[in-house]
C-alpha positions as CSV (number, residue, x, y, z in Angstrom):
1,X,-37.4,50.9,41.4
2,X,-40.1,50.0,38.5
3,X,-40.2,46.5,37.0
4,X,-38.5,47.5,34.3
5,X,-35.6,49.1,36.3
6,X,-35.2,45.7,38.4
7,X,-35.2,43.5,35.3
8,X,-32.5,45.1,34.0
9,X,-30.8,45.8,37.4
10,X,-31.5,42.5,39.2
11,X,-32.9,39.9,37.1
12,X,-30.6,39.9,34.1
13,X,-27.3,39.9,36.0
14,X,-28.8,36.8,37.6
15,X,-29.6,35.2,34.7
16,X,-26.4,36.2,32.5
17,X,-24.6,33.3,32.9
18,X,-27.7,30.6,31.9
19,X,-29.0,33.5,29.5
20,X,-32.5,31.9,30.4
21,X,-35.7,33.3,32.9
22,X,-35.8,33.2,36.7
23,X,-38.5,30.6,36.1
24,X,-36.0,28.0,33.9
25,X,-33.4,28.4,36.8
26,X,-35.6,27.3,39.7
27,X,-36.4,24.2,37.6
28,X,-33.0,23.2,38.1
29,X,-32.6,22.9,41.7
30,X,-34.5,20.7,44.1
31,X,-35.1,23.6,46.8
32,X,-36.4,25.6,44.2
33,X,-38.5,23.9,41.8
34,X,-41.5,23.1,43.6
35,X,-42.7,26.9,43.7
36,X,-42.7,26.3,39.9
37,X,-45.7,24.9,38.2
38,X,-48.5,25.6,35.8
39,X,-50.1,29.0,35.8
40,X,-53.3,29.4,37.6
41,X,-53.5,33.5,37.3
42,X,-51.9,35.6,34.7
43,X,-50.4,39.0,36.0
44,X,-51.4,41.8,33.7
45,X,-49.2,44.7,34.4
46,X,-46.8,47.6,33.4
47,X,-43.1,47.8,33.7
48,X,-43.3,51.6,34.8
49,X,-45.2,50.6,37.9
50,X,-42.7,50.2,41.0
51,X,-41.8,46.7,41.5
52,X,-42.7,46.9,45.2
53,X,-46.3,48.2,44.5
54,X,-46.7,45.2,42.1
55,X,-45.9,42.7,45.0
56,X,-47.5,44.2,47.0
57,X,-50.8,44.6,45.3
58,X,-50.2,40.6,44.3
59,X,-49.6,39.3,47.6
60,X,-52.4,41.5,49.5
61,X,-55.2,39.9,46.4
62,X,-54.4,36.0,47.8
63,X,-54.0,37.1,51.4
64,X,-57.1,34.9,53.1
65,X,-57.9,33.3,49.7
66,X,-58.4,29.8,49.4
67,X,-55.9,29.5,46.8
68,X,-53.8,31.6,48.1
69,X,-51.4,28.6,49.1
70,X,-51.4,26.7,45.5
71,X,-52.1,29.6,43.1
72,X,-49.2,30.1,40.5
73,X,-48.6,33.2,38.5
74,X,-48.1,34.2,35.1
75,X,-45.3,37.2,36.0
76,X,-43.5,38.4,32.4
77,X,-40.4,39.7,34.0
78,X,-39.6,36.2,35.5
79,X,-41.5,33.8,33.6
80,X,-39.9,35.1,30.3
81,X,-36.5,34.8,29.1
82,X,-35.1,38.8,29.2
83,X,-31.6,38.6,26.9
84,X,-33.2,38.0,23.7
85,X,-32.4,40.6,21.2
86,X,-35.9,42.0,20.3
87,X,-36.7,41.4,17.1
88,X,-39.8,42.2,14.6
89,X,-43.0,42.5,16.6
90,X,-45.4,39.5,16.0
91,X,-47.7,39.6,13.2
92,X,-51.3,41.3,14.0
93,X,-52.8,37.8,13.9
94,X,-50.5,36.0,16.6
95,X,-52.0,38.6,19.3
96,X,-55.5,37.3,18.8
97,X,-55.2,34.1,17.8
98,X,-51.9,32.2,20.4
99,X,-51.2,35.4,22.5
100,X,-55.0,35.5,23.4
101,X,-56.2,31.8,23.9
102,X,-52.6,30.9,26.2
103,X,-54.3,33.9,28.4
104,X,-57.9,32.0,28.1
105,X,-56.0,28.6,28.7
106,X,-55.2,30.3,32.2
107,X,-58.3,31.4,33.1
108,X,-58.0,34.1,35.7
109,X,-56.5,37.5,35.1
110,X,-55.3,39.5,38.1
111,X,-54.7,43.2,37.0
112,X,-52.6,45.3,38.5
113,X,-53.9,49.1,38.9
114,X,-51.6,52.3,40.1
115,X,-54.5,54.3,41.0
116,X,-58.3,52.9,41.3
117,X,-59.6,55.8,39.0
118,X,-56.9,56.5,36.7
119,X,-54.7,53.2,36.0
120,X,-52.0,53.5,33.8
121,X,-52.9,49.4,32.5
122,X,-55.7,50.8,30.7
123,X,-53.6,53.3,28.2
124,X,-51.3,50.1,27.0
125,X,-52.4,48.5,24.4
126,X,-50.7,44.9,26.0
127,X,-52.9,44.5,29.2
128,X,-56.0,46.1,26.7
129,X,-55.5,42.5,25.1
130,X,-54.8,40.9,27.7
131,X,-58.0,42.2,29.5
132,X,-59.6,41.2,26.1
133,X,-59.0,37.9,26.6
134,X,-60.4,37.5,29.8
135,X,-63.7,39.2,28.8
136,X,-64.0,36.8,25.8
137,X,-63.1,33.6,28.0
138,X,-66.0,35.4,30.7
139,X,-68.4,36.0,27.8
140,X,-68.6,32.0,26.8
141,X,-69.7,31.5,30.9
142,X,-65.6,31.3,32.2
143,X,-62.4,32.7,33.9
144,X,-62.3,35.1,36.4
145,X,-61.1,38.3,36.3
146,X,-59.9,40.9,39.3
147,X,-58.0,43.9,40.2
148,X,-55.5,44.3,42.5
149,X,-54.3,47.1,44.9
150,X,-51.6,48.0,47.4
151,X,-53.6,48.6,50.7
152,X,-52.8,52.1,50.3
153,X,-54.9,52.7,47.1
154,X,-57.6,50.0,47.9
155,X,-58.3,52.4,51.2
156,X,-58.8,55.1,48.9
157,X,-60.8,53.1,46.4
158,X,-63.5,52.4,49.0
159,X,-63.3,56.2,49.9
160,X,-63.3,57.5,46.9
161,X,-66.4,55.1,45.7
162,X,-68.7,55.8,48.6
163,X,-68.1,59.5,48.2
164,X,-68.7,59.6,44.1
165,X,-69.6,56.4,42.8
166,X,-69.7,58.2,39.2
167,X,-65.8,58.6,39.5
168,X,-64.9,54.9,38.9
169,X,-67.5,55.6,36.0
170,X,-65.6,58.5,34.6
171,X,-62.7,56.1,34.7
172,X,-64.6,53.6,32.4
173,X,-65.9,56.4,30.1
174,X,-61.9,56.8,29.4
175,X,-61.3,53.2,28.4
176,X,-60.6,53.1,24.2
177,X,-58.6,50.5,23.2
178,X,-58.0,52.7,19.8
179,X,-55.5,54.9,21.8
180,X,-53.4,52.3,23.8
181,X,-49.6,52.6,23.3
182,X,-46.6,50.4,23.6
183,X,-43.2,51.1,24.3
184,X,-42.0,49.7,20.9
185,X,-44.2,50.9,18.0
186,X,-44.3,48.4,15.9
187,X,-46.0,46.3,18.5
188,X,-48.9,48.8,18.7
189,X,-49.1,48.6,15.1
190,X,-49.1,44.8,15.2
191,X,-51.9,44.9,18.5
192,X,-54.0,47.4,16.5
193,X,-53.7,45.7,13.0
194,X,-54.9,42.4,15.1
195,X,-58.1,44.4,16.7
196,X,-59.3,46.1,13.5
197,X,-59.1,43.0,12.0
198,X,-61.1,41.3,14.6
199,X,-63.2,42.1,17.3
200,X,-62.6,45.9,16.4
201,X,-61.6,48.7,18.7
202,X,-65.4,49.8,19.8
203,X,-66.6,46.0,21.1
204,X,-63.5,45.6,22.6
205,X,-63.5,48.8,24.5
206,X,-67.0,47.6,25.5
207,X,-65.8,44.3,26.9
208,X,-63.1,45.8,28.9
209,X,-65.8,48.4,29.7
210,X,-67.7,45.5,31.1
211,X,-65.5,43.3,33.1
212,X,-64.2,46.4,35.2
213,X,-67.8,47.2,36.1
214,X,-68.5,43.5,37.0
215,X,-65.8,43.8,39.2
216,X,-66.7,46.9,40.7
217,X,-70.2,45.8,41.5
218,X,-68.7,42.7,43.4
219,X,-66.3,44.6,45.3
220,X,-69.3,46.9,46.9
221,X,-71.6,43.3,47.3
222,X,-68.4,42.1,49.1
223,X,-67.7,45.1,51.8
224,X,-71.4,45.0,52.2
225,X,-71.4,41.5,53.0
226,X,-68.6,41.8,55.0
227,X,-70.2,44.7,57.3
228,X,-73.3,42.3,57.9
229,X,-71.3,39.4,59.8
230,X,-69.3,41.7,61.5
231,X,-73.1,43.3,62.7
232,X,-72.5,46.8,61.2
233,X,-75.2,47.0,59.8
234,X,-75.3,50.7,59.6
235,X,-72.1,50.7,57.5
236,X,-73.3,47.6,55.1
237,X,-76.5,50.0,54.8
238,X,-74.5,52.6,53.1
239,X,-72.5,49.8,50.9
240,X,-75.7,48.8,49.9
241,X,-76.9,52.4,48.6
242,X,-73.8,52.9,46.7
243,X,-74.6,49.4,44.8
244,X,-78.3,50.6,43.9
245,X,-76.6,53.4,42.3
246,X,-74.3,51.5,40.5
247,X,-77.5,49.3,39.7
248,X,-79.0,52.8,38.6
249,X,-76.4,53.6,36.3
250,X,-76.3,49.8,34.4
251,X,-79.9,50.5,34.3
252,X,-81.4,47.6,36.6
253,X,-83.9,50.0,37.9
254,X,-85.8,47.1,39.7
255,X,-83.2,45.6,41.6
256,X,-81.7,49.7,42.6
257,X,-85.2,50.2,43.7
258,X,-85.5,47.2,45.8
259,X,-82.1,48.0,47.2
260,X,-83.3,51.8,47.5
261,X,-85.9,50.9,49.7
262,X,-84.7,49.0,52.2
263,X,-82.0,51.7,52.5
264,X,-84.8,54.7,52.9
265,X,-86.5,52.1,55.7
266,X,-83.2,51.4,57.5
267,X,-82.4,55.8,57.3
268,X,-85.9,56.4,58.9
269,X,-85.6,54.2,61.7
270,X,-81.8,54.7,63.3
271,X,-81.4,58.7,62.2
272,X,-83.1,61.8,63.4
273,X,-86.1,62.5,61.4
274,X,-84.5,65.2,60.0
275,X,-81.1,63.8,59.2
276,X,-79.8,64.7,55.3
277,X,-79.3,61.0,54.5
278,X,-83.2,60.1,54.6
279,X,-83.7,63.4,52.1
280,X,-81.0,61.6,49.8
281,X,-82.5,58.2,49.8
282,X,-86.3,59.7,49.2
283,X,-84.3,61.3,46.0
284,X,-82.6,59.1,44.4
285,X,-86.0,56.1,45.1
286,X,-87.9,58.9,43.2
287,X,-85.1,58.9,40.7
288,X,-85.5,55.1,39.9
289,X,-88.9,55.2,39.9
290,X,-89.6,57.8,37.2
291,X,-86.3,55.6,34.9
292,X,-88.8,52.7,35.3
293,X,-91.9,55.0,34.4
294,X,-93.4,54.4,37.4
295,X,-94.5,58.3,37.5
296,X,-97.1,58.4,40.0
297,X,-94.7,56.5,42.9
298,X,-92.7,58.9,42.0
299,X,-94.6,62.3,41.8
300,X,-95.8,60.7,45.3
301,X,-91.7,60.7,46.5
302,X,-90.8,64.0,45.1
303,X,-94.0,65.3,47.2
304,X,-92.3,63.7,50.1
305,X,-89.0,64.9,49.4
306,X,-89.7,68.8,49.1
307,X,-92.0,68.6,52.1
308,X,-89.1,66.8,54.2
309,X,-86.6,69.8,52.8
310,X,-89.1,72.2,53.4
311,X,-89.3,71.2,56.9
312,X,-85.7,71.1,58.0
313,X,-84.2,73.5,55.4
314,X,-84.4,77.6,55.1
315,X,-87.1,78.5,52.3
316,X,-84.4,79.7,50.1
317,X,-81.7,76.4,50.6
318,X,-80.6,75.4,47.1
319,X,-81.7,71.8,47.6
320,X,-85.0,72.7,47.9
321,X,-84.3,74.1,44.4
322,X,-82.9,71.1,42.8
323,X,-86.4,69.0,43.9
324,X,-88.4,71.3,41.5
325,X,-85.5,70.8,39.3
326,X,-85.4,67.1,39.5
327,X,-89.2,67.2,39.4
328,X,-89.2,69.1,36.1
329,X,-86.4,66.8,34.2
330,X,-88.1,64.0,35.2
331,X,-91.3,64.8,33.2
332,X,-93.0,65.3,36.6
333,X,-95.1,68.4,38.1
334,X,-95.3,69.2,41.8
């Protein structure tokens, strides 16, 4: 069942007699009240997402985390009272004024996506805020911010990123906090009027923008940390050249190229000298060099590249194609 389906199925019958939250009723009893306390991580979620997923995705984030044993979380559905009659909506200036700085006042924001390249958080206009706040409180040097996955869709987000890192990308280029929704309307009215009047809907698309892609980049530093102390190297290798693109595409040029080369070095000496991999890496390090106008190192690569394509590929293989046209977009001239 979704969240909202178990609120109304489970957690209002049990809290019809006390007409309070799940929270306020473990308070009252002695067994119960130590797993209540003040919030360390604030759950940002929807209520169409299956209940199971969300526990799921919660439980596997602090599984082996330091604080996995002490952390408390900020969940709506039990931390909120859910038999009050809904009335008006807040006025615009609540959300960015107490709504956002009780989320700052936490400090860490746990999201909680359906799919890694598609998640439904990022079309409501609530967690848009919410993920606001967190990029505010990470712009003045705090909080922390992550994502988390059922096992199921983090094994396809580190698929799906290796194979086409420009997909999480693709994802980002849809984040606009302009066309959020909420269920009730008026809310999204209030949101919106609170955002226009504020930080306005194009900076704070940008800072949501940014704290996914911070996130991103750590998760591929991570697995490629986590391949070198288990000694694979060859598999932290090609965590590493998904990172210089993603370096590429912020524009850190140096750092992509740095990474770049070490890649190219480690291809040359484990693969055959004619493997497709070492091609790749001598095309995207000539790539980064021409973004960082360094033309000659990178005339000097393309040369390298055609004649390695040249030498393990038919005359008329389209790759050897898409050198000259690389060469030609990139101001350069074989």
């Amino acid at each position: 069942m979704t969240v909202e389906q178990a609120c109304q199925i489970i957690i209002k019958p049990r809290t019809s007699r006390s007409r309070s939250s799940v929270v306020s009723e473990l308070l009252l009893h002695a067994d119960t009240r130590d797993f209540v306390g003040e919030a360390t991580w604030f759950v940002s979620h929807t209520w169409g997402n299956p209940l199971r997923d969300t526990l799921d995705a919660v439980l596997l984030f602090f599984e082996g985390r330091g604080d996995a044993a002490t952390a408390k979380v900020w969940f709506d559905v039990l931390v909120d009272g859910q038999h009050a009659i809904a009335g008006p909506s807040k006025p615009s200036s609540w959300y960015m004024t107490t709504f956002k700085s009780s989320i700052s006042r936490i400090g860490r924001l746990l999201l909680v996506a359906d799919k890694w390249n598609d998640p439904t958080a990022l079309r409501r206009a609530w967690c848009v805020l919410e993920l606001h706040a967190i990029a505010a409180r990470k712009e003045e040097g705090g909080g922390e911010f992550a994502v988390a996955l059922t096992a199921e869709e983090r094994l396809r987000f580190l698929q799906g990123i290796k194979a086409n890192t420009g997909e999480y990308y693709r994802m980002l280029g849809t984040v606009n906090a302009e066309s959020s929704d909420c269920s009730r309307p008026a809310d999204r009215v209030s949101i919106h009027d609170g955002i226009r009047a504020s930080v306005g809907f194009a900076r704070l698309s940008r800072m949501v923008f940014g704290v996914l892609e911070q996130w991103m980049e750590g998760q591929l530093r991570a697995q490629a940390a986590s391949c070198e102390e288990a000694n694979e190297d060859a598999e932290a290798m090609e965590w590493r050249a998904t990172l210089a693109i993603v370096l590429y595409y912020q524009g850190r040029y140096k750092e992509a190229i740095a990474m770049e080369e070490s890649v190219l070095e480690f291809r040359r000496r484990v693969l055959p000298a004619d493997h497709p991999h070492i091609g790749a890496a001598m095309g995207n390090l000539a790539a980064t060099y021409s973004a960082l106008g360094r033309y000659s190192d990178a005339l000097a690569m393309q040369e390298s590249v055609l004649e390695f394509y040249r030498r393990v590929l038919p005359a008329d293989h389209p790759s050897i194609g898409r050198v000259w046209s690389a060469a030609a977009c990139s101001g350069l001239w074989l």
